[in-house]
N, C-alpha and C positions, 0 to 999 in steps of 0.2 A: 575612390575605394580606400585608398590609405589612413582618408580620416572616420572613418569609421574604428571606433574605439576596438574591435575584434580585432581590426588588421593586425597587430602585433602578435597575434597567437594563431596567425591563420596559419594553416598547414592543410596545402592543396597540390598533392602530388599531379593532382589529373591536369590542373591548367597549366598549360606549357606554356603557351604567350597570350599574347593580344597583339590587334594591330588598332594604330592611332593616328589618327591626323587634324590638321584644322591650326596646330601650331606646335612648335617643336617641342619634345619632352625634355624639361631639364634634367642634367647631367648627375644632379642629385639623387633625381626621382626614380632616374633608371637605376641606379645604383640598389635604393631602395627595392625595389622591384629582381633585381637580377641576386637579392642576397633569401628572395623568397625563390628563386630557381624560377622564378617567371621571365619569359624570353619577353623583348618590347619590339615590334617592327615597324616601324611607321611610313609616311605616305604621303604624297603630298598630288590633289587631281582637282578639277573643279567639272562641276554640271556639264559645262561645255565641251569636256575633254571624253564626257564620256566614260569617266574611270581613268584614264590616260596621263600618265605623271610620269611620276617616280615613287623609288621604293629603297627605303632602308632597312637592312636585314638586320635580324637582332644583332650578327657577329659581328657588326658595325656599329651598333649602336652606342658605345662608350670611344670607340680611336675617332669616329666620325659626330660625336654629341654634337647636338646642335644642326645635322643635315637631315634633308626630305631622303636625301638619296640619290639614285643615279635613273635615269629614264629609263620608264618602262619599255619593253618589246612595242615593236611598231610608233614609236615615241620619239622623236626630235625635239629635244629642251635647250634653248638657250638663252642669252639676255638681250637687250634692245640697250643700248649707250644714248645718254644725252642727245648725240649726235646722229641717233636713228640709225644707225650701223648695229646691224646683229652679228655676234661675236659667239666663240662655245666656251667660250674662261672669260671671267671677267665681272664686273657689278653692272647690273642695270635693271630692266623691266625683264622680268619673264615671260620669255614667249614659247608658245608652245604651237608643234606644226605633228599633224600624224592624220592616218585616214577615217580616223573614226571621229573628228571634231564634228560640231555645230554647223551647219550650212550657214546659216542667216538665223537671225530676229526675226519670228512672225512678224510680219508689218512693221518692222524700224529699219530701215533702209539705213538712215543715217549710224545707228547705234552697230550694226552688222557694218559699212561700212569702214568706224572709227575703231571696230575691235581687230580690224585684220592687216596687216603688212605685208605685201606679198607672200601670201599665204601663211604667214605668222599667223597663231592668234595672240593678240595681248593680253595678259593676266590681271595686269595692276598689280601684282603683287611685285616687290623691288628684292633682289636676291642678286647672291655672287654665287657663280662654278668655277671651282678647283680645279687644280689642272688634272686632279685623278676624274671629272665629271660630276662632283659632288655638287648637291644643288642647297645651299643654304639663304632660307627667306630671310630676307630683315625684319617686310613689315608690308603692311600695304601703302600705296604712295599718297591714299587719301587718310590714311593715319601718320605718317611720318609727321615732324615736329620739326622747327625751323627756328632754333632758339640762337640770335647772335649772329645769323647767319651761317649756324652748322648745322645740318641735318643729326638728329637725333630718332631713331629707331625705336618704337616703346615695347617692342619685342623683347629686343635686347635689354634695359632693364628690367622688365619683367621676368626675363628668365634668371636675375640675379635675387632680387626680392622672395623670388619666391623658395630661393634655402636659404628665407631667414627663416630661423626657429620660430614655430610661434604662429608663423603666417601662413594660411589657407585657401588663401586666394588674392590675387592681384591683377587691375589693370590699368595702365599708365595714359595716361590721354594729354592732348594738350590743351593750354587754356594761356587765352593771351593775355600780355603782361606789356607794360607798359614802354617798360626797359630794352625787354630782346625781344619784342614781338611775339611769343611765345616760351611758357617755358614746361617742363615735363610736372604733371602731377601724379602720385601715385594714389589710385583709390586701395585700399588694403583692407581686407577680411581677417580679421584676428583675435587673437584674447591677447586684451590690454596690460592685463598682469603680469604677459610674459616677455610683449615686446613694446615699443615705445617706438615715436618716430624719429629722434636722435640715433636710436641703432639701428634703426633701417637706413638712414643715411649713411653715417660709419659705416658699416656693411659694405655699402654700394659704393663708399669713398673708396675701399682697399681693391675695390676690383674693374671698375670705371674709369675711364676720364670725367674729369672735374665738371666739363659743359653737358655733360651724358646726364652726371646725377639729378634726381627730382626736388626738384624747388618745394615740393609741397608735397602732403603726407597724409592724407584722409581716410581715416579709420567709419567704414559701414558696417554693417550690418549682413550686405549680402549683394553681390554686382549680377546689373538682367543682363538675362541670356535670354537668346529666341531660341524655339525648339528643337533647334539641334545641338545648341548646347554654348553657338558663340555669343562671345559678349558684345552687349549691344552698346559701342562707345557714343556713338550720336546719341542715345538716351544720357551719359554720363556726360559728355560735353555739354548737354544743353543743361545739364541738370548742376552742373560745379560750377560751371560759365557764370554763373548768376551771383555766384559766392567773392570773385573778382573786382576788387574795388575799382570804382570807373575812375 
């Protein structure tokens, strides 16, 4: 909505908020948002849950930037460690336990088997809880990036890229390298007049660790999304993968 040329003259007393989910709003965007008196709540649930997550209130939504929120009523949120130990503070796999989950996988035994832990379900998605219960995604564990042997998040620089001025859209994928086995690439939606890939790196240098920032910098036209709106990185992986000198 913001890049719509109008948005700067909008004046809409009647919309009081929205609510979002699918990846966190940056700290920016809320900002932008909250100076148009528009409230942001956001959410974090998947099919399987049923609706069943968490929920951040707008009056959280800048001390807590960057969180889904805290579990919803009738809602058990924690993480899964390396170690298969579920914890209720802490980084690992999100799992999620309540009475309104998914039974099973029509006909996938196995698939309904491997999503569930003792009545956990497992998300794939990888996130840390705060000890206030605040639930913050990284990333999903089949996007994470493995550069040098440190996990890199492309969550987390995307939610930096995208207050660069200038820039419209972004999403960070990986693409392997010969050197670290992987390194971060940013595909980036912009006008070129206004930003350049030097200063999207700069940028990311003054806010990042050094092994976080993106090796590479690709300027499109426009990133696919399926129709609900997420972006589809196994399209852009398969699609930049091929740009990589062998």
């Amino acid at each position: 909505m913001r890049q719509v040329p109008e948005f700067a003259e909008l004046d809409a007393p009647d919309f009081r908020y929205f609510i979002t989910g699918g990846a966190p709003m940056p700290e920016a965007l809320i900002k932008i948002y909250a100076a148009k008196n528009i409230e942001v709540v956001q959410g974090y649930a998947l099919t399987e849950s049923c609706g069943g997550g968490t929920l951040l209130l707008s009056e959280d939504a800048l001390r807590k930037a960057g969180s889904a929120g805290r579990a919803t009523m009738f809602t058990d949120v924690a993480v899964r460690g390396d170690d298969g130990v579920i914890r209720e503070h802490g980084e690992g796999e999100v799992v999620i336990k309540s009475d309104i989950l998914l039974k099973e996988y029509w006909n996938r035994p196995e698939a309904t088997r491997d999503a569930f832990d003792n009545g956990w379900f497992r998300t794939g998605d990888i996130g840390e809880i705060d000890d206030e219960g605040y639930l913050y995604i990284k990333d999903r564990l089949k996007d994470m990036i493995i550069s040098g042997g440190e996990n890199v998040y492309p969550a987390e620089i995307e939610s930096v890229i995208i207050g660069v001025p200038g820039v419209s859209e972004v999403a960070v994928i990986g693409l392997p390298d010969e050197k670290w086995g992987e390194i971060a690439a940013a595909i980036v939606v912009a006008d070129q007049n206004e930003v350049s890939e030097q200063q999207i790196v700069e940028y990311c240098g003054t806010r990042l660790a050094r092994y976080k920032l993106p090796k590479k910098v690709i300027f499109a036209e426009a990133i696919p999304r399926n129709p609900t709106g997420k972006i589809l990185k196994t399209v852009l992986r398969e699609q930049y993968s091929a740009t990589v000198p062998k």
